[in-house]
N, C-alpha and C positions, 0 to 999 in steps of 0.2 A: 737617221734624220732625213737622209735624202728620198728612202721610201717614202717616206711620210706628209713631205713637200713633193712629190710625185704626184700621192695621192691626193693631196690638197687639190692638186694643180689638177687635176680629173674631172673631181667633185663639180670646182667652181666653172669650169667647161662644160661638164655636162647642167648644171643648174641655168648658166646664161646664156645653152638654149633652148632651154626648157621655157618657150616665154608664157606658158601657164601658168608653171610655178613660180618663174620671176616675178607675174605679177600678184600672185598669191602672197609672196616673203615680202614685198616693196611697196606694192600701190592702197593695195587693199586695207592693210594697216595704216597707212596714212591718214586715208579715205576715211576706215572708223574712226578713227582719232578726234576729227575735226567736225563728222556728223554728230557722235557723239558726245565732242565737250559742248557743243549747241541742244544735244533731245535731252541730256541726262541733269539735271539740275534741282537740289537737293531742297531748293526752297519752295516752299507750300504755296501756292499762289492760286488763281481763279477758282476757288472755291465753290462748287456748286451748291443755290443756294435756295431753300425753298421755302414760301411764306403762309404764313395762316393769321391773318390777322383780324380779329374779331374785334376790335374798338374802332380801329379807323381812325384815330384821333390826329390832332398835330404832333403829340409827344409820339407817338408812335411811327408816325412818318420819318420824324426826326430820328429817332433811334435808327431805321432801316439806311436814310441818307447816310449815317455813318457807318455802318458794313460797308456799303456798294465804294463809301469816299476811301474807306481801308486801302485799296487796292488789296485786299485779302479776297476778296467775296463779290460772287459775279449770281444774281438774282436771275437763276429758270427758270420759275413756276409759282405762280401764287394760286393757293385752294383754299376755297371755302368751307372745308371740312376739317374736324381732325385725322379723319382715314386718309384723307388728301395723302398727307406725309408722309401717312403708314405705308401708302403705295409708289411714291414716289424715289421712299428708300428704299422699300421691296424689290424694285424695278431697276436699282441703282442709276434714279436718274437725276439726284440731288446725294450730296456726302452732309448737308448738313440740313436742320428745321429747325425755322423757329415759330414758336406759337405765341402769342399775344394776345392772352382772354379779352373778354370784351369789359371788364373791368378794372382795364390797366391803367385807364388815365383817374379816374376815381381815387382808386390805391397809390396812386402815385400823389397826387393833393391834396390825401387824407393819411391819416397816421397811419395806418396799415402798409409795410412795404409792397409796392408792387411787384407782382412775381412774370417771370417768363420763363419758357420752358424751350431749353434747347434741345433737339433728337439727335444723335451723330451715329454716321455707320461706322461701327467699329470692326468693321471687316479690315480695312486696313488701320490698325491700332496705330501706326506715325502719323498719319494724317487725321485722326481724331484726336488725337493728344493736342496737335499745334492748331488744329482748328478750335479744340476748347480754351486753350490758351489764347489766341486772338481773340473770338467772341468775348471772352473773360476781361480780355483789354480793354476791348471797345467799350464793353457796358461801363468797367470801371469809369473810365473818360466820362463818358455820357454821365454816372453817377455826379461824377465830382463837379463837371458842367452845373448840373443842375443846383444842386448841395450850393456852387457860388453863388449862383441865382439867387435864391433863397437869400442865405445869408448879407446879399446887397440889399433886397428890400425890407429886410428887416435893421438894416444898419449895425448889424453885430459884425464881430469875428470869430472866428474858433473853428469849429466843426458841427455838424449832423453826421447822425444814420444816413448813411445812404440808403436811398427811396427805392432802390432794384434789389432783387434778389435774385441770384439765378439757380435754374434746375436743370443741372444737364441731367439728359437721359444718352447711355452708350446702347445700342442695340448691337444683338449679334454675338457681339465680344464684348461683354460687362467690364470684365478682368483684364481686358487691352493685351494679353494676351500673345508676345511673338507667334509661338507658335503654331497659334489656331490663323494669326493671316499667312505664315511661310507655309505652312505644311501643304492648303491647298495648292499652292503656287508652285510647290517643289513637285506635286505628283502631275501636272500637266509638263512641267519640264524634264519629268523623268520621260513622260509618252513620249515628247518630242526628239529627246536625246537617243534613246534605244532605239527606235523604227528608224530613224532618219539616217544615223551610223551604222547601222547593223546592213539594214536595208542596200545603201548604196557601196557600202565593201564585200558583202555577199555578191555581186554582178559584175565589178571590178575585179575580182577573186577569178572570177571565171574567166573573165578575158586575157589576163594577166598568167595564169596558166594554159590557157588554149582551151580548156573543155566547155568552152562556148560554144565549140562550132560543133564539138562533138552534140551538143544536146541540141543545135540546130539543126543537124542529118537523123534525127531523132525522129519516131512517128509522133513526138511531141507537139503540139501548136504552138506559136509565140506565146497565148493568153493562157497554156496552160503550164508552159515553164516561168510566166510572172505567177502565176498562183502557187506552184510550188514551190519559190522560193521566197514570196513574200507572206504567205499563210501560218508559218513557222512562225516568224516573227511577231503574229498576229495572239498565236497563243500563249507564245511567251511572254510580251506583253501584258494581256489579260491577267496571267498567273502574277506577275510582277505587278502588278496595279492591286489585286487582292491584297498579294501581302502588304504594301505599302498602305493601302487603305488600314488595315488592321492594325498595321504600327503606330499608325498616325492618331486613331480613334484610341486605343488602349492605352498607349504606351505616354502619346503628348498630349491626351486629352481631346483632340479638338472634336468638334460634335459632329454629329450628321440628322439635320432636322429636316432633311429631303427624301426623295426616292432615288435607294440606291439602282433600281430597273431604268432610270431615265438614266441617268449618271453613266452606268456602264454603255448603253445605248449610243449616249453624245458622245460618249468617250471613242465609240468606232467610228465616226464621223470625223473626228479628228487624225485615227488613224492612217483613213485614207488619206488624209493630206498631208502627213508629216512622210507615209510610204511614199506617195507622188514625191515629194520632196527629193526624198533618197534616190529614188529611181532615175528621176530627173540629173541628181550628180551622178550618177554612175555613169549617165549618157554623155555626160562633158569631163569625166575625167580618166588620165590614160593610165591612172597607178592608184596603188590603193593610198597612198601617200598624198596625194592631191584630194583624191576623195575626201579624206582627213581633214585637210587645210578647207577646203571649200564648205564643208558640214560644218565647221567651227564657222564662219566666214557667215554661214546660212543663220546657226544658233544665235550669235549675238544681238545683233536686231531684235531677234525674236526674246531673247532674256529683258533687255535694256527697254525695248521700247513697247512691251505689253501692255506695261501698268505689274508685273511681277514685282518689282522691288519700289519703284521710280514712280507720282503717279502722274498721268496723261494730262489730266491738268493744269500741270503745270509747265511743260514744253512748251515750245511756241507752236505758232496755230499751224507752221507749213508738216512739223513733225507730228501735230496731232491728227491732220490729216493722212500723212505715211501709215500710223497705227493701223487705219484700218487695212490695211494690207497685209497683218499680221495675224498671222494664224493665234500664235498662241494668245492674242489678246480678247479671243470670243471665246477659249477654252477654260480660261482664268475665271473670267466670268459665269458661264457655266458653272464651274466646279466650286465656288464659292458660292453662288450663289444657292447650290444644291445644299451644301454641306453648310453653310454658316446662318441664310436664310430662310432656308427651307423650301422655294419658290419649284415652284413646275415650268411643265411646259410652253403653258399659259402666259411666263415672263420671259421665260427664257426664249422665247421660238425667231425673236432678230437675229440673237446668235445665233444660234445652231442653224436658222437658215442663211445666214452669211458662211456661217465654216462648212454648210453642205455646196454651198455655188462654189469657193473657193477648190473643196476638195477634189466638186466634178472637173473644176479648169486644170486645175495642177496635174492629177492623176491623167485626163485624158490627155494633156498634151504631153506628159511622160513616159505615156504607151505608145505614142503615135512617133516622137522621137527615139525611142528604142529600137520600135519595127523597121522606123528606116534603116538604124545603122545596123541591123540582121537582116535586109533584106538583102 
């Protein structure tokens, strides 16, 4: 026992003054804690929401007054088209549509129910589900509104049909489906996970045993020992991203109505920024153990606050602002939008060129912080 409180007594000596690690065990957790019981927040709120309204009338006004009063649903875009929407969801720039023929208020004061048509992306199935669920609310409301109306001018009691009808349409994901919205999300967290740990305990590995300096007396170059030990990683990766794709497609069903050439393409785009990433912890940390702690440290953020499980709008505005500081949150995108939408380059190209500036900033200032500590 006395070894043992010996060794205790080492341990805790050598950890506080390690004040890396101390603030690794102690602050940082905290720090999550409290970012994240403020970004992570389960309830559905500002709803993106996009309009096609073809009657224009006062019932129809009235209907929309009541989304916007919801506090569910926050109005982006109104289009004069039906493709309006088709692009607006395509583009992932509204999560919901609604269309409003130009016949709505007619049907609505004549015996034909009036009908409206709602679009929902069901790329992410939780938030289509509760978003049909509220619109479903709201019209009910508005139904029975009216339905009173009615029955005060005519001085009856009882009930009517209600005068709406609705049509949801789910695009994407019919079937609401888990696994067609995780699967994409898991295989950009798989990229992130792999390169980013592998990446910066490969370099820590070397210092940690000394054959760092040995490949620095090397006729090696600085840029051609990062390429040999982050190139590996590159292909394993790839190989690992195949089979996962093929799991994903065969095994869970989920589709792929994109181009797997762009797909793989964006997908080394991102590469480089998750290796930046890694490289980057290798430069700041003095054990492979810290490495560890700092990578997880790195990952969370980046799980929590892409829109991977959680969605972005419904954080408040200072974290949905942070978002875009997140790699994986242009990847997610991406990768969905290839596999569940079908969309190119043509939609995709904010992201991929936001995750290309990111990757050149991160990567470059990860090679230039290396060099120094080898020079």
């Amino acid at each position: 026992m006395i070894r043992i409180l010996s060794m205790i007594r080492k341990e805790f000596i050598q950890v506080l003054r390690d004040r890396r690690m101390l603030v690794l065990l102690l602050i940082i957790p905290i720090a999550q804690l409290i970012i994240f019981g403020y970004a992570i927040n389960l309830d559905i709120k500002n709803i993106r929401l996009g309009l096609l309204d073809s009657d224009r009338s006062y019932y129809s006004r009235d209907l929309l007054r009541d989304f916007l009063n919801s506090g569910y649903f926050v109005l982006v875009s109104r289009v004069e088209k039906p493709g309006g929407l088709s692009r607006l969801l395509d583009g992932g720039k509204i999560s919901v549509g609604i269309n409003i023929p130009a016949d709505f208020t007619r049907d609505l004061l004549g015996f034909p129910p009036a009908k409206i048509q709602f679009l929902l992306d069901g790329c992410d199935n939780n938030t289509a589900q509760i978003s049909l669920a509220y619109a479903t609310k709201i019209t009910q409301a508005f139904n029975e509104n009216l339905t009173g109306q009615r029955l005060n001018l005519k001085g009856k009691s009882g009930s009517l049909a209600y005068p709406i009808t609705i049509e949801p349409r789910i695009w994407y994901n019919p079937d609401l489906k888990s696994a067609v919205f995780m699967i994409p999300g898991m295989l950009c967290l798989l990229l992130l996970m792999v390169t980013m740990i592998s990446s910066s305990l490969s370099l820590v590995r070397e210092r940690e045993s000394g054959t760092i300096e040995q490949l620095l007396v090397s006729p090696l170059r600085v840029y051609e020992i990062l390429l040999g030990k982050l190139l590996p990683f590159v292909i394993i990766v790839y190989v690992e991203l195949i089979l996962a794709v093929t799991v994903g497609c065969c095994w869970f069903g989920v589709p792929i109505r994109g181009n797997l050439v762009v797909f793989f393409f964006l997908s080394g785009i991102f590469l480089m920024t998750s290796l930046g990433l890694g490289l980057f912890i290798s430069t700041i940390s003095r054990s492979q153990e810290q490495a560890m702690m700092t990578a997880f440290f790195f990952m969370l953020p980046n799980m929590w606050l892409s829109g991977f499980v959680f969605p972005i709008d419904s954080m408040p505005p200072f974290f949905q602002a942070v978002t875009y500081l997140i790699p994986l949150r242009y990847i997610i995108s991406i990768v969905r939008g290839i596999f569940l939408k079908g969309v190119g380059i043509t939609v995709l190209w904010p992201d991929a060129l936001a995750l290309l500036i990111m990757g050149l900033l991160v990567f470059g200032l990860s090679v230039l912080r290396f060099r120094r500590q080898v020079a």
